[in-house]
C-alpha positions as CSV (number, residue, x, y, z in Angstrom):
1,X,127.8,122.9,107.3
2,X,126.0,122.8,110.5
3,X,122.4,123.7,109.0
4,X,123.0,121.4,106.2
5,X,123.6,118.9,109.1
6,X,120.7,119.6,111.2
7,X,118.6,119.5,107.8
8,X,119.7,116.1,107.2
9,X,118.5,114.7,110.5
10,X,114.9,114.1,109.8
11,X,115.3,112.4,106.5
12,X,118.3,110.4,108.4
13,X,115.7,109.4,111.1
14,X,113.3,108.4,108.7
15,X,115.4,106.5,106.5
16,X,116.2,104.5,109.9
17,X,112.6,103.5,110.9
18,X,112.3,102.8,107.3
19,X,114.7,99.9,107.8
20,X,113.9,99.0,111.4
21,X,110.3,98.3,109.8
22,X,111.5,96.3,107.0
23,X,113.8,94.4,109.2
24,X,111.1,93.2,111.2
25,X,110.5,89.1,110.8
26,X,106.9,89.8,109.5
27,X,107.6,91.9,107.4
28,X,108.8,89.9,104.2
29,X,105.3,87.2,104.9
30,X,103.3,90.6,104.9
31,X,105.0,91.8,101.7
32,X,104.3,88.3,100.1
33,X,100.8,88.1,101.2
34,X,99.9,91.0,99.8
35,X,101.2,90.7,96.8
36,X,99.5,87.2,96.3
37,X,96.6,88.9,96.9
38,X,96.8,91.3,94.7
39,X,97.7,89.0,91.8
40,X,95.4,86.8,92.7
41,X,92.8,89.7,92.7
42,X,94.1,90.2,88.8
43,X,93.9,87.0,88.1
44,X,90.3,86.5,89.6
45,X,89.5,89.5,87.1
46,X,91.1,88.0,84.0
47,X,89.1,84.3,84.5
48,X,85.5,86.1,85.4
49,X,85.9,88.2,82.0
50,X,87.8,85.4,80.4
51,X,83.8,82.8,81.4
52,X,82.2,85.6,79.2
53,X,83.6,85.1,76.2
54,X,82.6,82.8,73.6
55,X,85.6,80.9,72.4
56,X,83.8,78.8,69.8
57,X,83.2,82.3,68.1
58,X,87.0,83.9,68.6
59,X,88.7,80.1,67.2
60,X,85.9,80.6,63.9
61,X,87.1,84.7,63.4
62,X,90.3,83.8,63.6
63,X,90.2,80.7,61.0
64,X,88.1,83.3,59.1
65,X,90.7,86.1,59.4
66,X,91.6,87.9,56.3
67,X,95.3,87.1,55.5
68,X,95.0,90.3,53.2
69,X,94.6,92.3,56.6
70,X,97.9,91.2,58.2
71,X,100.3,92.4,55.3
72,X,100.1,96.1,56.5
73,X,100.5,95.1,60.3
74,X,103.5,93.2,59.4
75,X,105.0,96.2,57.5
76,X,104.1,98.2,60.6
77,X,105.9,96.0,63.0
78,X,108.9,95.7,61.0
79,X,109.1,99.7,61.3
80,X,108.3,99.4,65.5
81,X,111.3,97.5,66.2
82,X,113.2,99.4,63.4
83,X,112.3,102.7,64.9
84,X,113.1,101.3,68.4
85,X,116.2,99.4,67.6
86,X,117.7,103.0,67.1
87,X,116.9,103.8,70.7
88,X,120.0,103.3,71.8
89,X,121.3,104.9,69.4
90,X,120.6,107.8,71.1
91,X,122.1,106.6,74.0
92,X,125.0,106.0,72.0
93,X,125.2,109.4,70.9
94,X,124.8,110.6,74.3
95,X,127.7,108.6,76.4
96,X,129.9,109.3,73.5
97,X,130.7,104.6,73.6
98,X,132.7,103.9,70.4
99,X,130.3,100.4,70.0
100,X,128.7,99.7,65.8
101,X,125.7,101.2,65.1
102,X,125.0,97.6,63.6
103,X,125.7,96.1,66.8
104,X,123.7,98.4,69.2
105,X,120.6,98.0,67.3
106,X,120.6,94.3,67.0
107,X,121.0,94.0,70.9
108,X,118.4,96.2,71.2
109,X,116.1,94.8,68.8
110,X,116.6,91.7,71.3
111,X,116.1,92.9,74.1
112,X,112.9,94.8,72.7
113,X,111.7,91.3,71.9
114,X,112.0,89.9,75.3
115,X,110.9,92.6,76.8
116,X,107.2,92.3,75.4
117,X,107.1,89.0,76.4
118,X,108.8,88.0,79.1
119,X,108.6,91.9,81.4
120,X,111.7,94.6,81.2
121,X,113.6,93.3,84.2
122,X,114.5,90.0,81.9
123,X,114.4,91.8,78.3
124,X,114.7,95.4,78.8
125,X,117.5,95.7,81.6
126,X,119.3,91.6,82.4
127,X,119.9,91.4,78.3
128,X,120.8,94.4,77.5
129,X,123.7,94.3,80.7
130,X,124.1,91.1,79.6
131,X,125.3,91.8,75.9
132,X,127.1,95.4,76.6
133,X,128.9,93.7,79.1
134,X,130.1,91.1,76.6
135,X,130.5,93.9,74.3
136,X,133.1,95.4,76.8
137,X,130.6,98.3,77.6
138,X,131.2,99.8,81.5
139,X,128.6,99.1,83.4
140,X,128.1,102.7,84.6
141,X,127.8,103.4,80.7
142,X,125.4,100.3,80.3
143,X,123.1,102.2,83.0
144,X,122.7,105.3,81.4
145,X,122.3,104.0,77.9
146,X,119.2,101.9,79.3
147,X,118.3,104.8,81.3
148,X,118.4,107.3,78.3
149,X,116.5,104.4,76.1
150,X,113.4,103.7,79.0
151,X,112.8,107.7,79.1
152,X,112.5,108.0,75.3
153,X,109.9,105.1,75.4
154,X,108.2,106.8,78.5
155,X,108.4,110.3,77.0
156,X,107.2,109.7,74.1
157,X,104.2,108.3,76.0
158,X,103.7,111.2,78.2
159,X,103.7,113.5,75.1
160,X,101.2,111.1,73.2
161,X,99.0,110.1,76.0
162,X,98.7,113.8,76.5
163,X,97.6,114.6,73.1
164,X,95.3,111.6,72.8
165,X,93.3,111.7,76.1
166,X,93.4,116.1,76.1
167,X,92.0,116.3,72.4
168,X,89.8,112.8,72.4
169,X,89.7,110.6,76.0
170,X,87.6,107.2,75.1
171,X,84.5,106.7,76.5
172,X,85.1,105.2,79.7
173,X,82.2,102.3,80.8
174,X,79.4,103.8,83.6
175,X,80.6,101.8,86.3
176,X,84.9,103.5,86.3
177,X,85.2,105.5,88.8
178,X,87.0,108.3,86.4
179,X,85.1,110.1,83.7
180,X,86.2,111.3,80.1
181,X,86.6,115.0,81.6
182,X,89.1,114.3,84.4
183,X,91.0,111.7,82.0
184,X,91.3,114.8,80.1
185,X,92.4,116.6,82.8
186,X,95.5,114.1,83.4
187,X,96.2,114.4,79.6
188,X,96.9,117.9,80.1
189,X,98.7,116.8,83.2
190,X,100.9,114.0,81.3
191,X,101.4,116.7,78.3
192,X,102.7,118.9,80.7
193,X,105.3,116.6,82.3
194,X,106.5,116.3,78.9
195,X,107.2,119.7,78.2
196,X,108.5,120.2,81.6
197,X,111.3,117.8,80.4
198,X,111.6,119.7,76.9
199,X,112.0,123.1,78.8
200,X,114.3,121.7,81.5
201,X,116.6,120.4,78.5
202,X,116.4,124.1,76.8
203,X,116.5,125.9,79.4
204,X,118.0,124.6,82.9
205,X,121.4,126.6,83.5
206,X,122.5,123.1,85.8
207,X,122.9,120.4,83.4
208,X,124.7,117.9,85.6
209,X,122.6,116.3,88.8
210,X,123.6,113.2,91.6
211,X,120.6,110.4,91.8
212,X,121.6,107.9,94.6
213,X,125.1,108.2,92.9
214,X,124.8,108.2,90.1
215,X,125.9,111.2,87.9
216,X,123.0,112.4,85.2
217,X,123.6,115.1,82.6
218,X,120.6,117.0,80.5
219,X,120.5,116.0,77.2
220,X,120.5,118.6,74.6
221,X,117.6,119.9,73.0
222,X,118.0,118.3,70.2
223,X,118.5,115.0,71.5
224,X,115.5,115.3,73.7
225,X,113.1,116.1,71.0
226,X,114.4,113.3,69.5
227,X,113.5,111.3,72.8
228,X,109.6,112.0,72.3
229,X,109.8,111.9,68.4
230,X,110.9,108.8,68.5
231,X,108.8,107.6,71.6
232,X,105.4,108.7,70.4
233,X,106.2,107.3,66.8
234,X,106.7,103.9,68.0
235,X,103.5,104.2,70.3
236,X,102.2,105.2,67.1
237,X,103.1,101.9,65.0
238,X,101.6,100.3,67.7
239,X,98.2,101.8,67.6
240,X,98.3,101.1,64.3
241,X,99.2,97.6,63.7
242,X,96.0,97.1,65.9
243,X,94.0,99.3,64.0
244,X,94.7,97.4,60.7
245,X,94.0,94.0,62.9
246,X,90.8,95.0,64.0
247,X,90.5,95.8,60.5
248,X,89.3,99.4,60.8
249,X,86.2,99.1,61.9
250,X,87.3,101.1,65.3
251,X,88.6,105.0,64.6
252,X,92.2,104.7,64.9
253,X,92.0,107.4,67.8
254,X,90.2,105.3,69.8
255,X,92.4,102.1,69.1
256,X,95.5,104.5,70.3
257,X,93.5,105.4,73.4
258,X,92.9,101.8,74.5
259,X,96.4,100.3,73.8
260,X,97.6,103.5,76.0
261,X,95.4,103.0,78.7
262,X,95.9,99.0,78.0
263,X,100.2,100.1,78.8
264,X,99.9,101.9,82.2
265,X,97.2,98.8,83.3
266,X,100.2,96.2,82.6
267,X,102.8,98.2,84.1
268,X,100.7,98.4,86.9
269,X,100.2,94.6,87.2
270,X,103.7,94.1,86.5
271,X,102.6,90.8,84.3
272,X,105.3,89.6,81.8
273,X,103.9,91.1,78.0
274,X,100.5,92.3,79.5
275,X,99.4,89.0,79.1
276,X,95.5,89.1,79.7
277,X,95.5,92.5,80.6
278,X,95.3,94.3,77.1
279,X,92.2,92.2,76.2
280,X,91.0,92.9,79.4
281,X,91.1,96.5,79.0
282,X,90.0,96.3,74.9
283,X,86.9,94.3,75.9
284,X,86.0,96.5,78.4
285,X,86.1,99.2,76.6
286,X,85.6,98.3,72.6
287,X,82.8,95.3,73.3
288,X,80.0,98.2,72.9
289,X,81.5,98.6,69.3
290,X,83.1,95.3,68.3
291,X,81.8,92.1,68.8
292,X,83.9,90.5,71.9
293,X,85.2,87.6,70.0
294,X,86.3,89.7,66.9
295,X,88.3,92.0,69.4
296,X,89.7,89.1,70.9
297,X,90.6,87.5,67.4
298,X,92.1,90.5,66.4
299,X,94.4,91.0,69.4
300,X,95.4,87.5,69.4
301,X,96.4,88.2,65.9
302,X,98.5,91.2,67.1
303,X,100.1,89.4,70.0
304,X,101.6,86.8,66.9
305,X,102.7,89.4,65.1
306,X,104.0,91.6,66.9
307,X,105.1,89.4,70.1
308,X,105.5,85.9,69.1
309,X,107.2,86.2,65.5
310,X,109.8,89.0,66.8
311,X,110.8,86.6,69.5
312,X,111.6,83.6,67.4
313,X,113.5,85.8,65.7
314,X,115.2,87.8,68.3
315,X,116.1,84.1,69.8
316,X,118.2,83.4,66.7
317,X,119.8,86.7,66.9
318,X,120.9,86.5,70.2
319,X,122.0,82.8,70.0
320,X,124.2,84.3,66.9
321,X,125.5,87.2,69.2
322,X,125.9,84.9,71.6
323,X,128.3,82.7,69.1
324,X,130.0,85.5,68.5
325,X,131.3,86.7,71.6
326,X,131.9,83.6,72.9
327,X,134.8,83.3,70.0
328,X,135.6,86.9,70.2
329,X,136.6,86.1,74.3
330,X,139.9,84.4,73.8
331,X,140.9,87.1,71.3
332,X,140.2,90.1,73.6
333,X,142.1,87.7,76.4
């Protein structure tokens, strides 16, 4: 007990100058400035690219779009938020809650829809509280359902990502400072997390852990592979519904590329449905084999189908799930 004490010190001592620097009055006007900057550094980024594009040209594409190109990215997007609807499922499956199948997918079809669009603090994690709650859920079982859900979606992009930029990395502009053979070298890197994960679930004798108290259990196998089946598919779906936009003229393994590189850049940024950022990155890296404006036509067409049109109708759901808790309340009362 006394080691364990003694051990403990150091991180104890940290922790404290941790806070005494935080508590500091500068501190929170040092923590805003920079991140104005930083946005504004985005922002300055996403206008000097936006100056270089001729609009005149992307508003003509896009009158002159092929309707006959959009039927198959529909279909595809119907099957994303199908396939990631059934998330939670596995979350389901893994806290053992007793909620409808029907029920679990249509929250998280909704909160899928506002999470694209409007970041996953609001769609991914406030909804989804929001509507287990109402659905008499525990909040300690809401937490690892989202928990279990984000790490399928982040999985399955570690196990894609991987194979993607390990068997074909795009070809990055002059200028970046990272070439195709060390993005290659963090596929193998992000392949490897993956499997770390798998072989932790197969293999790891301790299967219960404490995270800031919170109590987290290894998923089976099974369940697991399920996790990155279901991860990379939808990551899939989404490379494709771009690839049909752009109307193949890009191989569909660089398309998959992009959009994956195109994810980690808005997470980074932290802007609500990657706004700017995933043409950002397509320009810069497609404009040498796509016209910019027929990129940009193309995207915008993917942002309405597979952003704007699943919100409308996730707004409808959830106004109708809404509804019907509201008169469900005085019956559970």
């Amino acid at each position: 007990m006394s080691e364990r004490r003694g051990a403990s010190a150091p991180v104890r001592s940290q922790t404290d100058s941790r806070r005494k620097l935080t508590d500091r009055a500068w501190w929170p006007w040092l923590r805003r400035a920079a991140t104005t900057v930083f946005f504004g550094l985005v922002a300055w980024l996403l206008v000097s690219q936006a100056r270089t594009i001729e609009w005149g040209k992307v508003l003509s594409s896009l009158q002159d779009y092929p309707l006959s190109a959009s039927w198959g990215a529909v279909a595809l997007a119907a099957a994303s938020y199908a396939l990631y609807s059934c998330f939670d499922l596995l979350g389901r499956h893994y806290t053992g809650h007793r909620l409808r199948a029907s029920s679990v997918m249509q929250l998280t079809f909704v909160s899928y829809a506002f999470n694209l669009n409007l970041g996953s603090v609001v769609g991914g994690i406030a909804f989804r509280y929001r509507l287990y709650s109402r659905l008499g859920l525990a909040m300690g079982t809401i937490t690892r359902v989202i928990s279990f859900s984000m790490l399928a979606n982040w999985m399955g992009y570690l196990l894609l990502a991987g194979l993607v930029f390990s068997l074909q990395p795009p070809a990055l502009p002059p200028g970046w400072k990272i070439d195709a053979f060390q993005l290659r070298l963090i596929g193998f890197a992000l392949l490897a997390l993956a499997l770390v994960y798998l072989g932790a679930c197969a293999f790891s004798r301790q299967r219960a852990f404490s995270l800031r108290g919170h109590d987290i259990e290894l998923p089976s196998l099974r369940l697991a592979g399920l996790q990155l089946a279901m991860g990379a598919g939808n990551w899939l779906l989404m490379s494709g519904i771009v690839f049909i936009l752009l109307q193949q003229r890009i191989d569909f393994f660089s398309v998959a590329s992009v959009l994956l590189l195109a994810a980690i850049a808005g997470v980074i940024t932290h802007i609500p449905g990657n706004l700017g950022v995933l043409e950002a990155v397509f320009v810069a890296l497609l404009s040498q084999r796509m016209p910019e404006y027929e990129l940009l036509a193309g995207l915008i067409a993917y942002r309405v189908v597979y952003f704007l049109v699943p919100l409308l109708v996730a707004t409808v759901v959830y106004l109708m799930m809404e509804t019907r808790a509201g008169r469900a309340a005085p019956a559970r009362v």
